[in-house]
GURO-839775 format. One record per residue: residue number from 1; residue in one letter; x, y, z of N, C-alpha, C, CB in turn. Coordinates in steps of 0.1 Angstrom, whole numbers. Each point is the difference from the previous one (the first is absolute). Glycine has a CB too. Example, Ala and Ser with C-alpha at 12.3 -4.5 7.8 and 13.67 -1.06 7.14 Angstrom:
REM GURO-839775
NODE  num  residu    n.u    n.v    n.w   ca.u   ca.v   ca.w    c.u    c.v    c.w   cb.u   cb.v   cb.w
NODE    1       A    132    -57     78     -9     12      0      9     12      0    -19    -12     12
NODE    2       S     15     23    -19      9     11      0     -8     11      8     12     -6    -22
//
This chain:
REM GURO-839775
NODE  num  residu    n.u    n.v    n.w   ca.u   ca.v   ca.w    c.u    c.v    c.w   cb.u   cb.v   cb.w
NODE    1       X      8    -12      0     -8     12      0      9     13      0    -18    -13     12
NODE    2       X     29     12     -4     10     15      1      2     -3    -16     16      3     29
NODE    3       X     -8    -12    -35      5      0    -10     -5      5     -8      8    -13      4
NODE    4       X    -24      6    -10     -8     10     -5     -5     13      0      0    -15     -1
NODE    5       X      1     18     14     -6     14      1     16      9     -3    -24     -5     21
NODE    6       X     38      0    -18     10      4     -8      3      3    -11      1     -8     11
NODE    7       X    -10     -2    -21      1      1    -13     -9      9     -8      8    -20      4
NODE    8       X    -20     21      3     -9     14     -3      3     13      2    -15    -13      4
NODE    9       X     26     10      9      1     14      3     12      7    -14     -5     -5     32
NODE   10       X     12     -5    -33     12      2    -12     -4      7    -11      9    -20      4
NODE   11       X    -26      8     -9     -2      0    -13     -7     22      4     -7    -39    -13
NODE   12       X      0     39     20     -9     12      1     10     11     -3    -17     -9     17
NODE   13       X     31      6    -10      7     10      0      7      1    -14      1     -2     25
NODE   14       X     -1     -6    -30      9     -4    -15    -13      9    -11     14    -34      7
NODE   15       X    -25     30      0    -15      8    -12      0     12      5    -19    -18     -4
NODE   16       X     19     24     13      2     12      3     15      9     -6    -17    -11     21
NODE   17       X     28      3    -22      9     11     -4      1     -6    -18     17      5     28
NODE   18       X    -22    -13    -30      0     -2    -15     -3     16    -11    -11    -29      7
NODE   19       X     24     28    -15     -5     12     -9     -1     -5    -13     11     18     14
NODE   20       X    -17    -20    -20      1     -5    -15      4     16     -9    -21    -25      4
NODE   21       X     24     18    -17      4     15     -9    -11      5     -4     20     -6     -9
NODE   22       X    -18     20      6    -12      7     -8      0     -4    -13      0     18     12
NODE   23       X    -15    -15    -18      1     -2    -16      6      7     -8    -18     -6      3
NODE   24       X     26      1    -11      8      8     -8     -7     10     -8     14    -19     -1
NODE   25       X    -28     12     -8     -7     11     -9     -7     14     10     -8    -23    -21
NODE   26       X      7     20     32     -2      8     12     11     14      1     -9    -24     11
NODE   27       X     18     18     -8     18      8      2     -3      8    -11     20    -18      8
NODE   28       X    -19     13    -19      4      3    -11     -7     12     -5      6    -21     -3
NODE   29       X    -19     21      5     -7     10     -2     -4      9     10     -6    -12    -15
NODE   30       X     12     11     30      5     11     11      8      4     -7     -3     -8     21
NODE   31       X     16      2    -20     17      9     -4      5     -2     -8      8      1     16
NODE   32       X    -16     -3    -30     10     -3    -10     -8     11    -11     11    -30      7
NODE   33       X    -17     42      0    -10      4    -15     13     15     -9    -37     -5     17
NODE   34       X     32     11    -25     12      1     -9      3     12      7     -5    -11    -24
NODE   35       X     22     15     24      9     -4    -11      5    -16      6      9     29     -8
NODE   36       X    -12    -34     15      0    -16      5      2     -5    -15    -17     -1     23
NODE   37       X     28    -12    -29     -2     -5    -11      6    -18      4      2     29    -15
NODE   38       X     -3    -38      8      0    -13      3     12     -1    -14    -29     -9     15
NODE   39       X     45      4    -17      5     -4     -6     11     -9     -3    -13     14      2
NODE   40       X     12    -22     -7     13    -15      4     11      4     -3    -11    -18     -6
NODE   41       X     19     13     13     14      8      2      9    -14      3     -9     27     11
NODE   42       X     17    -34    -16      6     -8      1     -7    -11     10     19     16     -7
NODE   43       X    -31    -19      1    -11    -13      0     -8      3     15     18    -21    -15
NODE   44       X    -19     34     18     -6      6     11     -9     11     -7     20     -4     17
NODE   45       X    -32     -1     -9    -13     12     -2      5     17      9    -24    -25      0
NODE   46       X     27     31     -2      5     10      8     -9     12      4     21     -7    -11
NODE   47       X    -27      7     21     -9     18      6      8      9     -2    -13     -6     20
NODE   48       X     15     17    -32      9     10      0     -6     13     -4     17    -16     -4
NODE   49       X    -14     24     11     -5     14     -5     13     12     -3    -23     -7     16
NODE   50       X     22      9    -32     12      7     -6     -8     17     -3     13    -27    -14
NODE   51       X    -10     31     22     -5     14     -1      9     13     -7    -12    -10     22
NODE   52       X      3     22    -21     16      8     -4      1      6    -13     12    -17     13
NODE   53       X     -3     23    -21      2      5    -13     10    -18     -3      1     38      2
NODE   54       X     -7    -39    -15     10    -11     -3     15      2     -5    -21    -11     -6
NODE   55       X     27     27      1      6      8     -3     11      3     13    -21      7    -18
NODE   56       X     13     -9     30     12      2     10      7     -9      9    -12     17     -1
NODE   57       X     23    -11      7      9    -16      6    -10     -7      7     26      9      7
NODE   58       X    -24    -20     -6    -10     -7      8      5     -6     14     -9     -6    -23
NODE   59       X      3      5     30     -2     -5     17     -5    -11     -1     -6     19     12
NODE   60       X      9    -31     -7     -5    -11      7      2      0     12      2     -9    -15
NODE   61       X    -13     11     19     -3     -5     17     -1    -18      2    -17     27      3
NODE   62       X     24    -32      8      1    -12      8     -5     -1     13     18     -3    -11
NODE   63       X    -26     -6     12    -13      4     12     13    -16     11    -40     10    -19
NODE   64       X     33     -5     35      3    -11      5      0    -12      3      1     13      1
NODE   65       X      1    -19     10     -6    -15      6    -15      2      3     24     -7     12
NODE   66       X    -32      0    -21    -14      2      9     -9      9    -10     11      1     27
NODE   67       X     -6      9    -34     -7     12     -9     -1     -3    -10      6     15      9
NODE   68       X    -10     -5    -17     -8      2    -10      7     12    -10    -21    -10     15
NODE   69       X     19     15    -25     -1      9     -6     -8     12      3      6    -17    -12
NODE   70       X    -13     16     21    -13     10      5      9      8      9    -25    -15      1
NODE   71       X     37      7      7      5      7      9      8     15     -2     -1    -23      5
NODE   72       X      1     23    -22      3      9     -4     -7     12     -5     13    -15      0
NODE   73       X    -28     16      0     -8      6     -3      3     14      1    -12    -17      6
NODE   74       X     18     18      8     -2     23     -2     12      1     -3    -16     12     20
NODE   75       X     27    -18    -24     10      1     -7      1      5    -14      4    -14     15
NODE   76       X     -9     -1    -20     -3     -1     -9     -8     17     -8      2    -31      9
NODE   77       X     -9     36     -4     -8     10     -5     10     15     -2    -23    -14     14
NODE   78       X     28     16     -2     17      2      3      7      3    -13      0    -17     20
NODE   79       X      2      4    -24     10      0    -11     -4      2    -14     10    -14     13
NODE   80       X    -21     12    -15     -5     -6     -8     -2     13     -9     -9    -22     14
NODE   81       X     10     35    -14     -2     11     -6     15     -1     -9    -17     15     21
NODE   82       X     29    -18    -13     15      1    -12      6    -10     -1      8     21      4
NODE   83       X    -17    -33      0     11    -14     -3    -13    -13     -3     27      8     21
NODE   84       X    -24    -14    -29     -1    -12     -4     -2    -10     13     13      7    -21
NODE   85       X    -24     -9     31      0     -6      9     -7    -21     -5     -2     33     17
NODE   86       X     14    -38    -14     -4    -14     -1     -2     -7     14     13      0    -24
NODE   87       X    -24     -8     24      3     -5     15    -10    -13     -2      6     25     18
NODE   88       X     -7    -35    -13     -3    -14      0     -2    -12     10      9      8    -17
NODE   89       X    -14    -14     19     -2     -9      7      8    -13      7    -16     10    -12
NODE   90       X     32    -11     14      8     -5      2     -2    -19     -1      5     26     13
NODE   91       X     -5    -32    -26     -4    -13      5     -2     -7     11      8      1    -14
NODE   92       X    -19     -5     19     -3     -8     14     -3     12      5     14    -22      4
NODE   93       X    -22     34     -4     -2      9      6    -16      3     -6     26      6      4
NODE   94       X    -33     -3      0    -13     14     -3     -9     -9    -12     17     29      3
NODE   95       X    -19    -21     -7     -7     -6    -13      5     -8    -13    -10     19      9
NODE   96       X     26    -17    -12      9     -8     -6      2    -17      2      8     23      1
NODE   97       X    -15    -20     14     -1    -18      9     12     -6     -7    -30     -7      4
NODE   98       X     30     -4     -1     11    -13      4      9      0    -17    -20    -19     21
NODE   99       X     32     20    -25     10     -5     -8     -3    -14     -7     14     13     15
NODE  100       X    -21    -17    -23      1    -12     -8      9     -3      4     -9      3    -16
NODE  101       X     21      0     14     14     -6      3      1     -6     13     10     17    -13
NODE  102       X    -15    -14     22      6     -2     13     10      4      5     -9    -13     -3
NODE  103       X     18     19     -1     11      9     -1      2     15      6     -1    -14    -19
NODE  104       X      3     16     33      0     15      7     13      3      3    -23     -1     12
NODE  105       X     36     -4    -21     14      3      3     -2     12     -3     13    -20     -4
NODE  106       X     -2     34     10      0     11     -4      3     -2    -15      5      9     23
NODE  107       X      8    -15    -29     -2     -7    -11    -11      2    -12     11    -12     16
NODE  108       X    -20      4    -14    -14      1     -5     -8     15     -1     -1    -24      9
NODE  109       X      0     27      4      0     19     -1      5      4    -11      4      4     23
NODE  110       X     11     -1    -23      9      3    -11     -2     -4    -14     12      0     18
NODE  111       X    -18    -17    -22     -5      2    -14    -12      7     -1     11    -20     -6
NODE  112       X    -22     22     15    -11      0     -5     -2     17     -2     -9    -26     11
NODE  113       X     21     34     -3     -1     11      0      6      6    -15      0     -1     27
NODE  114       X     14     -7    -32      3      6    -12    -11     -8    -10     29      6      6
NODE  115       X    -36    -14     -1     -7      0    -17    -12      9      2      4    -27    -10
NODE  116       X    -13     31     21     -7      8     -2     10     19     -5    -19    -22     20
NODE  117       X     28     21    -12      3     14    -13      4      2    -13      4      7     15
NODE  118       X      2    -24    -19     -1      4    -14    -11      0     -5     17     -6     -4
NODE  119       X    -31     -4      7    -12      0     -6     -6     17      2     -3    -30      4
NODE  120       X      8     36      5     -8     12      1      8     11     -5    -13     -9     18
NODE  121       X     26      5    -24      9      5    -10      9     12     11    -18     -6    -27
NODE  122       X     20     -1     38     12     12     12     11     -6     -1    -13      8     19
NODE  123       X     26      0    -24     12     -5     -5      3      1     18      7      8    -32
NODE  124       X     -8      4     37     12      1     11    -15     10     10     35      3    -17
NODE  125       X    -35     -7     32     -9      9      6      5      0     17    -21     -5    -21
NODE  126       X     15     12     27      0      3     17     -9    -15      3     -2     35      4
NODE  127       X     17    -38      8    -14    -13      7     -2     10     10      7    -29     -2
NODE  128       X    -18     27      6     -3      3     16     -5    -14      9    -10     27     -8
NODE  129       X     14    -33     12     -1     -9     11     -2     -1     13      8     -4    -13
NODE  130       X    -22      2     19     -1     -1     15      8    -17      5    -28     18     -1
NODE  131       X     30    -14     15      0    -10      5      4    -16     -4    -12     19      5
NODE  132       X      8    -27    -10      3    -13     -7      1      5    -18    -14    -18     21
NODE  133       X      9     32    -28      0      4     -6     14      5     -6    -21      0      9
NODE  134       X     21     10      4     15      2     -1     11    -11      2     -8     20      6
NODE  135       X      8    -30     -6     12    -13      1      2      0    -17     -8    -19     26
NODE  136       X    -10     15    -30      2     -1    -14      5     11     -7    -16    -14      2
NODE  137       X     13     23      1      8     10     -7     12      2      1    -15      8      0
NODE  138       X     24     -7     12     11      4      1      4    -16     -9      1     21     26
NODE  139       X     -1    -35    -26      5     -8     -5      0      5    -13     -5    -16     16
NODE  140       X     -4     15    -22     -3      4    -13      9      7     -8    -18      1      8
NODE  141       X     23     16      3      4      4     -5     17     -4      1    -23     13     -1
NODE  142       X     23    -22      7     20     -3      3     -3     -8    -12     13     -4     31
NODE  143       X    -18     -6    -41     -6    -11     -8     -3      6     -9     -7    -16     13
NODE  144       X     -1     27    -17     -3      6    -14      3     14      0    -16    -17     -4
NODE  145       X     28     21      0      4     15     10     -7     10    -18     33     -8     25
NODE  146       X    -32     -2    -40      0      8    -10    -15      5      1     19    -13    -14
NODE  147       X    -29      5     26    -12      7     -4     -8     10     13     -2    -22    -18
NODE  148       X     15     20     25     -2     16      8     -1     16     -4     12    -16     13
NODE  149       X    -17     23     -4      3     14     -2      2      6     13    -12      0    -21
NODE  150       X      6     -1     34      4      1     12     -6     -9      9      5     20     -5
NODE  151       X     -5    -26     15     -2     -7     10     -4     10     13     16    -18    -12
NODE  152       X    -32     11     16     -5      7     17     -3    -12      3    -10     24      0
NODE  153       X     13    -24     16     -5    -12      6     -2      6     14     13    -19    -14
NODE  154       X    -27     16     19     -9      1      9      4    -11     13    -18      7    -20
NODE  155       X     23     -9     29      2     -4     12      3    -14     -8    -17     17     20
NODE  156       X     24    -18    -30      4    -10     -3      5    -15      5     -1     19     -9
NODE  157       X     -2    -32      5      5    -13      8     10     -1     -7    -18    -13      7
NODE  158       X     25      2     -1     10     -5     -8     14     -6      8    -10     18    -18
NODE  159       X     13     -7     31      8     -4     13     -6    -11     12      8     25     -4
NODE  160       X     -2    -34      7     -9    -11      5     -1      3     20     10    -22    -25
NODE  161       X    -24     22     23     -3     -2     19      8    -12      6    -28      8     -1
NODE  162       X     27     -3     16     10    -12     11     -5    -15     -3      2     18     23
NODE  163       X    -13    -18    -29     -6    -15     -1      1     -2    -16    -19      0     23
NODE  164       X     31      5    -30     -1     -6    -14     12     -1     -5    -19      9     -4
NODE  165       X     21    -19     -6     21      1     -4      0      0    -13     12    -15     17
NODE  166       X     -5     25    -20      3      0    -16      0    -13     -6     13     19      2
NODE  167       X    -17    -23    -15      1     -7     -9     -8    -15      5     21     15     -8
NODE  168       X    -25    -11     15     -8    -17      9    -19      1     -1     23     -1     25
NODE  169       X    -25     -8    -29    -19      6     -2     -9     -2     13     -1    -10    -26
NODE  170       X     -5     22     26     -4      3     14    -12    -13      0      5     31      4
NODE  171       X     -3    -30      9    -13     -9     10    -14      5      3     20     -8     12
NODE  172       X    -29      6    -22    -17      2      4     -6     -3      9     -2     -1    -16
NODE  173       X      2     12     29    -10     -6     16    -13     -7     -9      5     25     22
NODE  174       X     -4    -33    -11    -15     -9     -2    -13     10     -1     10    -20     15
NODE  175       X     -7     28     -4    -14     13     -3     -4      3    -14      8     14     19
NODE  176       X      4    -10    -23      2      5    -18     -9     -8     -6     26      5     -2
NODE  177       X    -18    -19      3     -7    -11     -6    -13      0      2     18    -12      3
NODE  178       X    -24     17      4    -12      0      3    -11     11    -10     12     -8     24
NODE  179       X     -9     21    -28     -2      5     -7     -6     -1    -16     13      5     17
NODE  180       X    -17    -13    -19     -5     -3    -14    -15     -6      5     27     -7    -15
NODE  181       X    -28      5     26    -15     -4     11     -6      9      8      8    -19      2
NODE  182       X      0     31      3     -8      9      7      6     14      2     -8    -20     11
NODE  183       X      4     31     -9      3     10     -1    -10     11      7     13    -11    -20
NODE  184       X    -14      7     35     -9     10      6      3     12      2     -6    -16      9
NODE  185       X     -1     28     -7      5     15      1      5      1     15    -17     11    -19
NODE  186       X     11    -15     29     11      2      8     15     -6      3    -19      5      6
NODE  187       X     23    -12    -14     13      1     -3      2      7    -14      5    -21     15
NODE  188       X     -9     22    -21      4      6    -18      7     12      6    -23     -7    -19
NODE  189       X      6     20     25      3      5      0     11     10     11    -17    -11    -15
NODE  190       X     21      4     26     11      9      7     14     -3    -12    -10     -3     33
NODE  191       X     12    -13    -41     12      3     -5     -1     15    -10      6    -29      3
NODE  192       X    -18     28    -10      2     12    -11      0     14     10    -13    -14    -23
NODE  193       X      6     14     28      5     14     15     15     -3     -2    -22     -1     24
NODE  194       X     27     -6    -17     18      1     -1      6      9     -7      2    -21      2
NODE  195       X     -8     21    -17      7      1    -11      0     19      0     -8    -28    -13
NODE  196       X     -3     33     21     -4     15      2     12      4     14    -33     -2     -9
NODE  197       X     37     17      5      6      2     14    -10      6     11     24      4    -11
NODE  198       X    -34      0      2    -12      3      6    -12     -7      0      8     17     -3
NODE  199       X    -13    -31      5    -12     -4     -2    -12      1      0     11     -6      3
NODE  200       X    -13     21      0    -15     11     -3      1      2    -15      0     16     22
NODE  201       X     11    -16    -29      1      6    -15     -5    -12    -12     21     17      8
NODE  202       X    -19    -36     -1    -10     -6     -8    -11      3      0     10    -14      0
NODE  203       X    -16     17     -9    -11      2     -8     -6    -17     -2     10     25    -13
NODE  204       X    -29    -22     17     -3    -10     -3     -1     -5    -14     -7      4     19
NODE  205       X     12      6    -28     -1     -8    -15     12     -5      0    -15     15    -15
NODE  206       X     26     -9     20     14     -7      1      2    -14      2      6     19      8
NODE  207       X    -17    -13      6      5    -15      6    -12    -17     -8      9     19     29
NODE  208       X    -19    -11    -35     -9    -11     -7      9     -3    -13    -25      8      8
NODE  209       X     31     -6    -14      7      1    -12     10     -9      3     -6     24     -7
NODE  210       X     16    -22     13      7    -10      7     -3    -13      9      8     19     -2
NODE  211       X    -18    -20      7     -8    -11      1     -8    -11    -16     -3     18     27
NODE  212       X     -1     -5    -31     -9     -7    -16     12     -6     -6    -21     21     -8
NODE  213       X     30    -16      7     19     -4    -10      0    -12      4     19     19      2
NODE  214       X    -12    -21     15      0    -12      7    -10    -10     -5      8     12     18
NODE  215       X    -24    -12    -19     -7     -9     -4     -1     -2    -17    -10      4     23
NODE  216       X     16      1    -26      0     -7    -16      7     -9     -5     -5     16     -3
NODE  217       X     -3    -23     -3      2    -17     -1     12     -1     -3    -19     -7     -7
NODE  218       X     23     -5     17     15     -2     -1     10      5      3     -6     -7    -12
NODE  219       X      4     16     22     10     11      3      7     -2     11    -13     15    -10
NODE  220       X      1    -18     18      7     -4     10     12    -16      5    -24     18      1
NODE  221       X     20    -25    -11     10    -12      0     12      6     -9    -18    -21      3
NODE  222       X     15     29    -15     12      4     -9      9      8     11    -14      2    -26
NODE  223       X     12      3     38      4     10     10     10    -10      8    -24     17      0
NODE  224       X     21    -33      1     -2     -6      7     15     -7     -9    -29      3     12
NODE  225       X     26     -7    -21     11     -7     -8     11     10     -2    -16    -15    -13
NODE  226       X     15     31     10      8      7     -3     14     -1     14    -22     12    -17
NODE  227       X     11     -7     30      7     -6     10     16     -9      2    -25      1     -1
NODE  228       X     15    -19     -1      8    -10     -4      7      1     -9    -13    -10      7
NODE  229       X     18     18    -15      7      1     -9     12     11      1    -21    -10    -12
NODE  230       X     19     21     20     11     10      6     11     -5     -1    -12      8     14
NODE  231       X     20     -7    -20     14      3      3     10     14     -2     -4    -23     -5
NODE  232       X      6     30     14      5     11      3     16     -4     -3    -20     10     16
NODE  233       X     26      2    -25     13     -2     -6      5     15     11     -6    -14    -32
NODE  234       X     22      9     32      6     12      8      0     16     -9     18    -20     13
NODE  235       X    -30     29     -7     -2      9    -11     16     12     -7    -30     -2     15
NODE  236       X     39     -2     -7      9     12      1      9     -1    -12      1      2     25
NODE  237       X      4    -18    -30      5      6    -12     -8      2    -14     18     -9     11
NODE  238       X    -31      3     -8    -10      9    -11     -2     15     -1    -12    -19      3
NODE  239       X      8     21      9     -1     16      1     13      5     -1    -19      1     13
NODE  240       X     31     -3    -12     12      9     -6      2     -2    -15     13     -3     22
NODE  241       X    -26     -5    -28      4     -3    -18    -11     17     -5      0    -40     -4
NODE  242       X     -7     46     17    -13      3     -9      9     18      3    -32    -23      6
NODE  243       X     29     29    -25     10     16      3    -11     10     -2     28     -7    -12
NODE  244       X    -42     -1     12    -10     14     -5      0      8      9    -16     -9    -13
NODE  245       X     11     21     15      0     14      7    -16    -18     10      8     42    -24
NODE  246       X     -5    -42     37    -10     -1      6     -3      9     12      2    -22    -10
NODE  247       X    -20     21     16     -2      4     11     -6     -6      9      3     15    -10
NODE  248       X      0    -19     20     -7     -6     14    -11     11      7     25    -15      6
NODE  249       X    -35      7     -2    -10      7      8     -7     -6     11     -2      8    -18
NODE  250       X      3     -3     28     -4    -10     10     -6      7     11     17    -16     -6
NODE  251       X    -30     13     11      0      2     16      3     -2     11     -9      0     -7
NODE  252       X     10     10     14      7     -1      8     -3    -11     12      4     23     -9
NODE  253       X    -21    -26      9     -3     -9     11     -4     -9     -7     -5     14     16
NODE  254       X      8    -19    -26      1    -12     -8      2    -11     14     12     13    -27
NODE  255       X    -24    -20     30      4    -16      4      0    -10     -5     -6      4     11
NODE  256       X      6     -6    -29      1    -13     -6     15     -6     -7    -27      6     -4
NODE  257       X     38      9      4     10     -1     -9      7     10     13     -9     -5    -33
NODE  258       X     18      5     40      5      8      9     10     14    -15      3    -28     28
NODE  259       X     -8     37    -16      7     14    -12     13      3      3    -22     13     -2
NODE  260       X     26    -25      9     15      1      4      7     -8    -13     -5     -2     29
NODE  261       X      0     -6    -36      7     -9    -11     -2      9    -12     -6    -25      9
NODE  262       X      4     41    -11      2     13     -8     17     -3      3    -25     19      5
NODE  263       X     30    -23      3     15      5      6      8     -9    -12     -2      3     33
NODE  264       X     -3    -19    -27      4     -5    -11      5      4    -19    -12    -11     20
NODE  265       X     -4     10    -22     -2      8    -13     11      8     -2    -24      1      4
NODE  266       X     23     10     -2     10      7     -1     17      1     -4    -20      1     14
NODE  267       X     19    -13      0     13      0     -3      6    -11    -14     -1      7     29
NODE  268       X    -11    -14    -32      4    -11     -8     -2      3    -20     -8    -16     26
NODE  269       X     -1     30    -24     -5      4    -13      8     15     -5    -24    -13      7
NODE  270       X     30     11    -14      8     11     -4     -3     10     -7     12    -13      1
NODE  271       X    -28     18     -2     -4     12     -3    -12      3      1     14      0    -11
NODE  272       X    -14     -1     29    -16      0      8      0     12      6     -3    -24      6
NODE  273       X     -7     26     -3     -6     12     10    -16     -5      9     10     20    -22
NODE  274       X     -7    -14     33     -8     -2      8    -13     11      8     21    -16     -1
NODE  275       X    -36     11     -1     -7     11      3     -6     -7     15     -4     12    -28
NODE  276       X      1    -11     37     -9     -3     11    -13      8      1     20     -7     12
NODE  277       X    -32      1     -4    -11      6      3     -4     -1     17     -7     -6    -26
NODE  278       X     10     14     32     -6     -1     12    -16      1      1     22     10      7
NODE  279       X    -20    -25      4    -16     -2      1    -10     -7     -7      6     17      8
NODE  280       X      9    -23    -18     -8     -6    -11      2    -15      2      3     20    -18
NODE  281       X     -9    -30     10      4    -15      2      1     -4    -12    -10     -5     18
NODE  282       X     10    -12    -16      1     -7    -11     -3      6    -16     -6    -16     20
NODE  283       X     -5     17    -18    -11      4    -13      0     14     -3    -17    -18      6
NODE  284       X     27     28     -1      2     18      1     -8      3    -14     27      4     13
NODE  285       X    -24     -8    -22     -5      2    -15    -16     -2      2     24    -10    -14
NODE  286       X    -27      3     21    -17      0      1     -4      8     11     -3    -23     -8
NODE  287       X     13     20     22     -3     15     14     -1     17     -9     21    -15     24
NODE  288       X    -13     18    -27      2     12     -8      2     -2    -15     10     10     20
NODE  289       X    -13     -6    -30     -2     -2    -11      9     10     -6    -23    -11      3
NODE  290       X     14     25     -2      6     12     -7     18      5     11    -35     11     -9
NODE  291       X     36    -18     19      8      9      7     14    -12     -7    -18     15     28
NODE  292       X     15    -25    -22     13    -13    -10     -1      1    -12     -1    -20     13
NODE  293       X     -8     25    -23      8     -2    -17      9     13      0    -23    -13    -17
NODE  294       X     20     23     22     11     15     -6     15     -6      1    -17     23     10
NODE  295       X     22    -29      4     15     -2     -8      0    -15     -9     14     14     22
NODE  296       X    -23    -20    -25     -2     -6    -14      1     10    -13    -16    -16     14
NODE  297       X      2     24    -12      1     10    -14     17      9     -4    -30      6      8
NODE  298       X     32     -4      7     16     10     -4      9    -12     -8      2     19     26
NODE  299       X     -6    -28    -15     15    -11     -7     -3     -4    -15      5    -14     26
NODE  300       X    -17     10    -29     -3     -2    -16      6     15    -10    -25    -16      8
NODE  301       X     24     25     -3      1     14     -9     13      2     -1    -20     10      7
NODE  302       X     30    -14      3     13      2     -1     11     -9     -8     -9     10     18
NODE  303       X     18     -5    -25      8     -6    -11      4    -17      4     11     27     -7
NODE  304       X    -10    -32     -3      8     -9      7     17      2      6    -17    -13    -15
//
């Protein structure tokens, strides 16, 4: 009798935190309506929105661990008056969902990014990379330097925490593992709070948008495999290969990427500059919008 009443209590609790995914044709027609466009890009359906004069340098924005292309919204609007803004759905992310391939090596990043700019015909352009964004970018650009034009990276990854070792593939907590089954808001949302240095400034569309990403089919296990598949390379003699004019940006109360590993940066990239935000976090580019792009806009306007 305990046993069974054991086993109900499990299953109730297992039905109660069950999250299944949303409907895709659902998503799709929330956050994908135009300039939203659907196109295959080295055997990937890709969510990309290319905004902008087609006439001017172009911007690609690199969204983070967890995000979307949306994350760039008041940016994007930002730029979008003197530059060519490209930004997209990072395979195993948002509405782009899961890689046919199975394949989330930064690697794979790196082909799928040069065939989408030749198909969209960008010889050379600005990455901007958040967060896991910026790994891909700064790699990118030590690996394909002919199709740079300058390099920004946002509280960038890439330097390994006390619980990780270069070149070894990280270990997925069982919790993690758990993720492709449930996803309740009282845990969702204090992690995406984290990501604010102020957690009054998520916005409930912020924070639904980021929840709706998470549930789109297959995302959350592609999140899950990407994981299992980590292997972090020692970033320092890549980043001494990369010579574009770059710029770092970071908050100052950043809890997900310590704004102490700016020091690093620095010292390992041979034509960086550094901007801080007090009071800002993780996600500064979404806390303040208009106040973090201006030393973006200066740094784009100035020579190489």
């Amino acid at each position: 009798m305990i046993l069974l009443l054991a086993v109900l209590i499990i299953a109730a609790i297992g039905w109660w935190l069950y999250t299944p995914d949303e409907n895709r044709a659902e998503l799709e027609a929330r956050y994908a309506a135009p300039p939203s466009q659907f196109i295959m890009v080295a055997g990937v359906r890709l969510h990309l929105r290319d905004t902008g004069p087609r006439e001017a340098p172009a911007v690609i924005l690199l969204h983070g661990f967890g995000s979307s292309l949306h994350t760039w919204d008041a940016w994007a609007k930002l730029l979008e008056p003197q530059y060519r803004v490209v930004r997209f759905d990072i395979p195993g992310f948002g509405l782009t969902g899961p890689d046919p391939t199975g394949d989330y090596a930064d690697d794979r990043s790196h082909a799928v990014l040069v065939a989408l700019m030749d198909q969209l015909g960008i010889q050379r352009a600005t990455l901007v990379g958040h967060s896991m964004g910026g790994r891909i970018a700064w790699s990118f650009a030590a690996k394909h330097p002919e199709r740079m034009a300058r390099l920004v990276l946002i509280a960038p990854d890439g330097f390994a925490s006390p619980d990780l070792s270069y070149n070894q593939t990280a270990k997925v907590p069982l919790m993690m593992r758990s993720l492709p089954f449930t996803l309740p808001d009282f845990m969702f949302r204090p992690n995406v709070e984290l990501s604010y240095g102020d957690p009054k400034r998520l916005t409930d569309t912020n924070y639904n948008t980021y929840r709706d990403m998470m549930l789109a089919p297959g995302v959350r296990q592609a999140i899950v495999n990407r994981m299992a598949q980590m292997v972090l390379p020692d970033p320092v003699p890549l980043l001494k290969r990369i010579t574009v004019p770059t710029l770092l940006l970071w908050g100052v109360t950043d809890q997900m990427i310590p704004p102490v590993n700016a020091k690093d940066y620095l010292a390992a990239l041979p034509n960086a500059q550094l901007v801080t935000f007090p009071n800002l976090g993780h996600v500064c580019f979404e806390e303040a919008p208009e106040e973090t792009v201006r030393p973006l806009l200066s740094f784009l306007a100035t020579a190489p």
